[in-house]
C-alpha positions as CSV (number, residue, x, y, z in Angstrom):
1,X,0.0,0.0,0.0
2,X,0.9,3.7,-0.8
3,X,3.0,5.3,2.0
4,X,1.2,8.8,2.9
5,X,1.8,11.6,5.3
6,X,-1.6,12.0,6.6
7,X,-0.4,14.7,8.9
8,X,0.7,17.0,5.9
9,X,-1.9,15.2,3.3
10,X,-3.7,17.9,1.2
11,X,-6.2,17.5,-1.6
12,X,-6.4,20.5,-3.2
13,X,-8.1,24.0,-2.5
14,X,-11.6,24.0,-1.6
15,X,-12.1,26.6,-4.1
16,X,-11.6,26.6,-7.9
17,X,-10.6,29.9,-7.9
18,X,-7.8,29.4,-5.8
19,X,-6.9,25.9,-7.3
20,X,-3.3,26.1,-9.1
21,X,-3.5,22.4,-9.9
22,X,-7.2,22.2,-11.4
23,X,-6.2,20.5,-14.4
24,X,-4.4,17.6,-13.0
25,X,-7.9,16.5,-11.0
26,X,-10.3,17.8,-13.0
27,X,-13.6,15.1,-13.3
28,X,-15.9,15.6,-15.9
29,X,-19.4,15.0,-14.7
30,X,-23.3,15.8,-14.9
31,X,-23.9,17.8,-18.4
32,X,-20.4,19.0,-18.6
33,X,-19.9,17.2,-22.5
34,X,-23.3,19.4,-23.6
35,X,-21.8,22.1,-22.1
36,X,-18.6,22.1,-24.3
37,X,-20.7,20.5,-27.4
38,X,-22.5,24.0,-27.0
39,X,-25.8,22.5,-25.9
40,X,-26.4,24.1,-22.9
41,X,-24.8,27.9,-21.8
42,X,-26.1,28.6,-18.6
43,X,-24.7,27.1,-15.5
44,X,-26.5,27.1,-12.0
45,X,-25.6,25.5,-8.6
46,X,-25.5,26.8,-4.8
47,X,-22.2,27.9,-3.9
48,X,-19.8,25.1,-3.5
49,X,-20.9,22.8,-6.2
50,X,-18.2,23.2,-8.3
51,X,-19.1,26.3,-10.6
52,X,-16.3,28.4,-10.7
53,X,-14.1,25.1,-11.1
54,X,-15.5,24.2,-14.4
55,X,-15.1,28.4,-14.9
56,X,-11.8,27.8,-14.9
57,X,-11.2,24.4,-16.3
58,X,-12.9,25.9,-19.3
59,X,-10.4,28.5,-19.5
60,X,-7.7,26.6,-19.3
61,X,-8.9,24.4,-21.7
62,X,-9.5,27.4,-24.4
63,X,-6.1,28.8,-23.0
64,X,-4.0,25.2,-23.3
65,X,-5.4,24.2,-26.5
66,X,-4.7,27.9,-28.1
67,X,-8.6,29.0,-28.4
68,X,-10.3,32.3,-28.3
69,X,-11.6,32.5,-24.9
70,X,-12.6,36.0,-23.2
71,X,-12.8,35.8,-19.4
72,X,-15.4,38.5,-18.0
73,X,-14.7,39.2,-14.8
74,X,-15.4,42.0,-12.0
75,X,-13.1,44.8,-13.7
76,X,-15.4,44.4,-16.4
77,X,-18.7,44.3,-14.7
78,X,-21.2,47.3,-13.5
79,X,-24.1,48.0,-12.3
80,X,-27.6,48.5,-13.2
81,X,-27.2,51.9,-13.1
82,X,-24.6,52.6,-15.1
83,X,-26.6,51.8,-18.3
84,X,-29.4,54.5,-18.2
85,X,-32.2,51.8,-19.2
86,X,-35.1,50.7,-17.0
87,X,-37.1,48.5,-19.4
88,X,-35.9,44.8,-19.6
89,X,-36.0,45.0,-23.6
90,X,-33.6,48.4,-23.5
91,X,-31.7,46.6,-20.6
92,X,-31.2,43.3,-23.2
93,X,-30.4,45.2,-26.1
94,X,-27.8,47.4,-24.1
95,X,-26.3,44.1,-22.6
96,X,-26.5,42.9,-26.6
97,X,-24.1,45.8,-27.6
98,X,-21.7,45.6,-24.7
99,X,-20.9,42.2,-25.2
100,X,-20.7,42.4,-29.0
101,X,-18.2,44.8,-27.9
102,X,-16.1,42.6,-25.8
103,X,-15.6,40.1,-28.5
104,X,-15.0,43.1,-31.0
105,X,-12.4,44.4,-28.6
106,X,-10.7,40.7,-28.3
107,X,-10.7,40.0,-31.8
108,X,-9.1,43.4,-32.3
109,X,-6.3,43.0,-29.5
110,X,-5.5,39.5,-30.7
111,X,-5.2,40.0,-34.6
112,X,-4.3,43.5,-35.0
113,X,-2.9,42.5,-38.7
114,X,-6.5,41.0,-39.6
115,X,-9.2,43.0,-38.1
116,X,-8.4,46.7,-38.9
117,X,-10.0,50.0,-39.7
118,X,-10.5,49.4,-43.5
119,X,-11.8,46.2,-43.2
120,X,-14.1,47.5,-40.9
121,X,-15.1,50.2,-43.0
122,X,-15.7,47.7,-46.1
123,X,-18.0,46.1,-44.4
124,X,-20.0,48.4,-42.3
125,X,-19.3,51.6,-44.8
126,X,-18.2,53.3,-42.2
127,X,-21.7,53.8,-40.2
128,X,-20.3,52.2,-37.0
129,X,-18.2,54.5,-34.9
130,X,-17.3,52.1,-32.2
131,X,-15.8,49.4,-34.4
132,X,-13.6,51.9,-35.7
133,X,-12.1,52.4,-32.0
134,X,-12.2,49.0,-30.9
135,X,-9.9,48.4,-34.3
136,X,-7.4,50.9,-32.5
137,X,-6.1,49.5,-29.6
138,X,-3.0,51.7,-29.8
139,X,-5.1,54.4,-29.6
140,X,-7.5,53.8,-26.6
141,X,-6.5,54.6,-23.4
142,X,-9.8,53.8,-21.4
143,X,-10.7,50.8,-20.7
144,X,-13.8,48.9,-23.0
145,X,-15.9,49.4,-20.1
146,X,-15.4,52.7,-20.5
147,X,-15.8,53.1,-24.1
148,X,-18.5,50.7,-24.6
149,X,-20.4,53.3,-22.1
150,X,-19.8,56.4,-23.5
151,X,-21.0,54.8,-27.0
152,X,-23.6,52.4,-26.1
153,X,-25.0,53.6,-23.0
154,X,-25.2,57.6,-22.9
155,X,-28.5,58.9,-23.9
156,X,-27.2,61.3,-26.5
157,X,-25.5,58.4,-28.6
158,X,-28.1,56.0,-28.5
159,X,-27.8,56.0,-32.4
160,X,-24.5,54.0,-32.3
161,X,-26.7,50.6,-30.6
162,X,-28.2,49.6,-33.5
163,X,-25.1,50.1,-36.0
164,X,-23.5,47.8,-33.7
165,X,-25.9,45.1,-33.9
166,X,-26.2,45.4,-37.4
167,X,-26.2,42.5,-39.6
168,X,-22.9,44.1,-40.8
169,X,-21.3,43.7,-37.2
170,X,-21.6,39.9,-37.8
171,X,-19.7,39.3,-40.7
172,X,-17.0,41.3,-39.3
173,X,-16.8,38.9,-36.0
174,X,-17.4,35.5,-38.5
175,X,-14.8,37.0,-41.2
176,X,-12.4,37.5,-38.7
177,X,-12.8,33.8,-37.3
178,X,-12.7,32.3,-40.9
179,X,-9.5,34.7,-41.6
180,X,-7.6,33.5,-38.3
181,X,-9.3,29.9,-39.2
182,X,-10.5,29.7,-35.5
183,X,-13.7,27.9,-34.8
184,X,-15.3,29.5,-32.4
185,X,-14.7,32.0,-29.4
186,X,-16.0,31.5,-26.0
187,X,-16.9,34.4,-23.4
188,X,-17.2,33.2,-19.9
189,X,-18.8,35.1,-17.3
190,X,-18.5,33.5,-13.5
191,X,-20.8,34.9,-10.9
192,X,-23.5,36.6,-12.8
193,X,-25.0,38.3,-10.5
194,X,-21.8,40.4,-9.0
195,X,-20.4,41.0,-11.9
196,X,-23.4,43.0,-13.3
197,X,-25.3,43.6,-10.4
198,X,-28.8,45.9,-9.0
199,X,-29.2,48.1,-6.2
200,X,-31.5,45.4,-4.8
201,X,-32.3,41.9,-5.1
202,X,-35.1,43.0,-7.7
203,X,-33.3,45.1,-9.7
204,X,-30.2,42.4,-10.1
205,X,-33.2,39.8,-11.2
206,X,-34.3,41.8,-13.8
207,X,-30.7,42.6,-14.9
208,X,-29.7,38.9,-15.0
209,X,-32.4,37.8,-16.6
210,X,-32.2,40.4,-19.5
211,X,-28.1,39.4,-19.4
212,X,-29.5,35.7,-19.9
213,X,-31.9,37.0,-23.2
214,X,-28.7,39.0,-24.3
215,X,-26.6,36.3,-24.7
216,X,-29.2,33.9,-26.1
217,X,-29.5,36.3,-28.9
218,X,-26.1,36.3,-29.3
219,X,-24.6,33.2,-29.3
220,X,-27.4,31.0,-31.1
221,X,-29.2,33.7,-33.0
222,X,-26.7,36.7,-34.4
223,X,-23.3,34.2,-34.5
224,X,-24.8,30.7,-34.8
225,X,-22.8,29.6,-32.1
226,X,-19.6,30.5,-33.3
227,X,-19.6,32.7,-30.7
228,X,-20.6,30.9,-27.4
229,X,-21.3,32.6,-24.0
230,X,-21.4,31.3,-20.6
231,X,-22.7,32.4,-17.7
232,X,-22.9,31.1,-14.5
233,X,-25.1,31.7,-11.7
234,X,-25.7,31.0,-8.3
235,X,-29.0,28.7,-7.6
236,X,-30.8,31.3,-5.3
237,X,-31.2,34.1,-7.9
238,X,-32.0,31.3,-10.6
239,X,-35.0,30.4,-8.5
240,X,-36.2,34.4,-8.0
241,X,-35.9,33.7,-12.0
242,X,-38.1,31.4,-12.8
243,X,-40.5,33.1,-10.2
244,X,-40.3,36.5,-11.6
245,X,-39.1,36.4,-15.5
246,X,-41.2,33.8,-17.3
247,X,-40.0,35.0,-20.6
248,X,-36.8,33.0,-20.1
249,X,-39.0,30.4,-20.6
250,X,-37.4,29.8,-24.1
251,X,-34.0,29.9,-22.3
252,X,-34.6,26.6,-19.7
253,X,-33.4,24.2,-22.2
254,X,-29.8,25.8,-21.8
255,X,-29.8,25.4,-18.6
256,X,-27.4,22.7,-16.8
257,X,-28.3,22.3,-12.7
258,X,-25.8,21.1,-11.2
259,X,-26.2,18.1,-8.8
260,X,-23.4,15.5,-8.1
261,X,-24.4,11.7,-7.8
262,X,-22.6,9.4,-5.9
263,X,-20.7,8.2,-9.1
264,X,-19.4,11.7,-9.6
265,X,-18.3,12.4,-5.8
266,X,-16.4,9.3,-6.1
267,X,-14.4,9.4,-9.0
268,X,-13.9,13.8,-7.6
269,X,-12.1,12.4,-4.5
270,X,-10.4,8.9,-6.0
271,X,-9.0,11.8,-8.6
272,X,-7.8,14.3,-5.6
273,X,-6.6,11.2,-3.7
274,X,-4.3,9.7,-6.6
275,X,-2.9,13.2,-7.0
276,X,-2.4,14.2,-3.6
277,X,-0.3,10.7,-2.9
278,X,1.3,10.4,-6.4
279,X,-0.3,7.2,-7.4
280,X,-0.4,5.7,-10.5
281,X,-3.7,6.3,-13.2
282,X,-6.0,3.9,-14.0
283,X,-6.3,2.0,-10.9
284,X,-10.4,0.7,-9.4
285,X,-11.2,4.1,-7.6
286,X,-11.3,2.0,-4.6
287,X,-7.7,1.2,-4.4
288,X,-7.3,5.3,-4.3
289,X,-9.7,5.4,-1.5
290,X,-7.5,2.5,0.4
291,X,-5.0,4.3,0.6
292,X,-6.0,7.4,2.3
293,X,-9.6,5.8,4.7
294,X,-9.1,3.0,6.9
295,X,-11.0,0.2,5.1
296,X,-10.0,-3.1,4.3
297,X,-11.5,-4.1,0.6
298,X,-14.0,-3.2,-1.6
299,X,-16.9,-3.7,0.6
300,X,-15.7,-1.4,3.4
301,X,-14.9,1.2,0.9
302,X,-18.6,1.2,-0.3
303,X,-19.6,1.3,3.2
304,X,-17.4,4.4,4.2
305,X,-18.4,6.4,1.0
306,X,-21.9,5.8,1.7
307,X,-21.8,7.2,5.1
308,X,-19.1,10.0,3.9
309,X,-21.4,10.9,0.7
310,X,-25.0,11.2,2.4
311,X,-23.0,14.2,4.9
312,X,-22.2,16.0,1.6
313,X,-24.9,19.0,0.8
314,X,-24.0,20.6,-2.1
315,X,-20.8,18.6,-3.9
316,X,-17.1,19.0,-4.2
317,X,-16.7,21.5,-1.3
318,X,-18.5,20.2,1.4
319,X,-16.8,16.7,0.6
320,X,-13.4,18.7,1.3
321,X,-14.2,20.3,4.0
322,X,-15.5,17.2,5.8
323,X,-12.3,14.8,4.8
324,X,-10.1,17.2,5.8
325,X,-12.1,17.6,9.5
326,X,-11.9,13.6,9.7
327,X,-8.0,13.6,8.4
328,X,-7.0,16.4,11.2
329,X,-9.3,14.1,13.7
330,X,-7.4,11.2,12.9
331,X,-3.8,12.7,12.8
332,X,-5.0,14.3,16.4
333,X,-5.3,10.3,17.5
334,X,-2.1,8.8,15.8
335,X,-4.0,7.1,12.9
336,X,-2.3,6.3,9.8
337,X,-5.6,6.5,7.6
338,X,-8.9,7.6,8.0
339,X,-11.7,5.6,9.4
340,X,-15.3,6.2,9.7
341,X,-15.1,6.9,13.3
342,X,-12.5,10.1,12.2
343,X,-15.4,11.1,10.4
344,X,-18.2,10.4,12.5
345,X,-16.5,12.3,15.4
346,X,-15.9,15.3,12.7
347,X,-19.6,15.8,11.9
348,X,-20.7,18.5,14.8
349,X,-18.1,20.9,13.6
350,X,-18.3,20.2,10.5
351,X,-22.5,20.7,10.9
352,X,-21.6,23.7,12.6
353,X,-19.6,25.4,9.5
């Protein structure tokens, strides 16, 4: 059996965010295939259930196998407020603009030599003022937030919405990807509701769900999903959603819930185990769970997972925090592995957190 420091054992960062080694554990589960097969583009789950972990191993993904990927993040958000719209149609097509922007800006940034000013001009004849900044980068000194703002959201320049959106707009995003013979590009928005967020819960509804519409539009309508956008959101304001914005009705086939069965949890911590100790691949997931819990064969393993797994609330997190409680119990007691006692004793703090 595998020889393991149980007093210095660690499995990884219970959040993605923080998770350096993401890749080398990463599981696959639930509707993650549809997800990347572009099936499905909204992802909801209480917090700890794993969403900003498949965020990331997303990016990486994009990142490791040289793909356009766009990662939208706080420095990019705002609020509600900041648009000057109150109806959820003007909020949608404002959102519509602003993230046609993004792309517009990326594409720029990343082939300078491709997408440029007269190409732009060829195809919109020059009746879209923002393309023709996002096509200078050298030039722009304020952020996209900032420009996307001043051209898309500003009362008096209202006129420059619906050259953006133009039919026009797409061939320049699609030309671009045939030019640069890329597939697709992906934008990836984590958190949903901070990063574009209301002054109240009501407010932040309203602007999520007309973000949700926005990117509908865009991915599967305007680009026919060669531009494909993510979001992910956490389950409480997905439930003030479907209470409060029927209209998303159309949207609920996109939608992947996240729930982990027992066949996920275990291959998640037979993966975290067989990278904490160094083990070999391809071994029963069992053996990995040998050698880290106190259980003699195959049986006692199914035993111990059933009584570790029914503890677990929400997924990956709450599985991490509660091994790790029983690993420091049995440490405190001189074990060499955990057994179910470690974890049984672990329960009233862990209950408690």
């Amino acid at each position: 059996m595998t020889e393991i420091a149980l007093a210095t054992l660690s499995l990884g960062p219970l959040d993605g965010d923080d998770d350096p080694n993401l890749r080398e554990y990463f599981v696959p589960f639930g509707n993650f295939d549809q997800l990347l097969n572009k099936s499905l583009f909204l992802v909801v789950g209480p917090k700890g259930t794993g969403k900003s972990a498949i965020k990331k191993h997303l990016l990486e993904l994009r990142i490791g196998n040289d793909r356009d990927v766009i990662d939208l993040d706080d420095q990019l958000g705002f609020s509600l407020n900041d648009i000057n719209a109150s109806s959820p149609n003007e909020i949608k097509h404002r959102m519509k603009g602003y993230l046609v922007a993004l792309i517009l800006n990326h594409l720029a940034e990343s082939n300078p030599g491709i997408l440029n000013e007269s190409k732009v001009r060829e195809i919109t004849a020059g009746e879209a003022p923002l393309l023709h900044k996002l096509v200078k980068p050298l030039k722009i000194k304020a952020t996209i937030v900032e420009y996307a703002m001043s051209d898309l959201f500003s009362r008096e320049k209202r006129s420059n919405l619906p050259q953006l959106l133009d039919e026009s707009t797409k061939h320049v995003v699609l030309d671009t990807l045939d030019e640069v013979d890329a597939d697709d590009i992906w934008l990836l928005v984590d958190d949903l509701d901070t990063v574009f967020s209301g002054d109240d819960e009501e407010s932040t509804v309203k602007f999520v769900a007309a973000i949700i519409s926005a990117a509908s539009d865009i991915s599967i309508q305007m680009f026919e999903k060669r531009v494909w956008i993510v979001l992910f959101l956490r389950s409480e304001i997905f439930e003030e959603l479907k209470r409060k914005a029927p209209e998303l009705d159309k949207e609920m086939i996109y939608i992947w819930e996240i729930a982990w069965s027992r066949e996920a949890l275990t291959k998640f911590l037979a993966a975290r185990i067989r990278w904490a100790v160094h083990a070999t691949e391809r071994q029963p997931e069992y053996r990995y769970f040998q050698m880290m819990f106190d259980v003699a064969d195959e049986h006692d393993t199914t035993e111990l997972q059933t009584y570790l797994f029914e503890k677990v609330i929400n997924g990956p997190r709450d599985l991490l925090l509660l091994v790790d409680m029983a690993r420091r119990t049995a440490v405190g007691e001189g074990a060499e592995r955990i057994a179910l006692s470690h974890i049984s004793q672990s329960e009233v703090e862990y209950g408690q957190i």
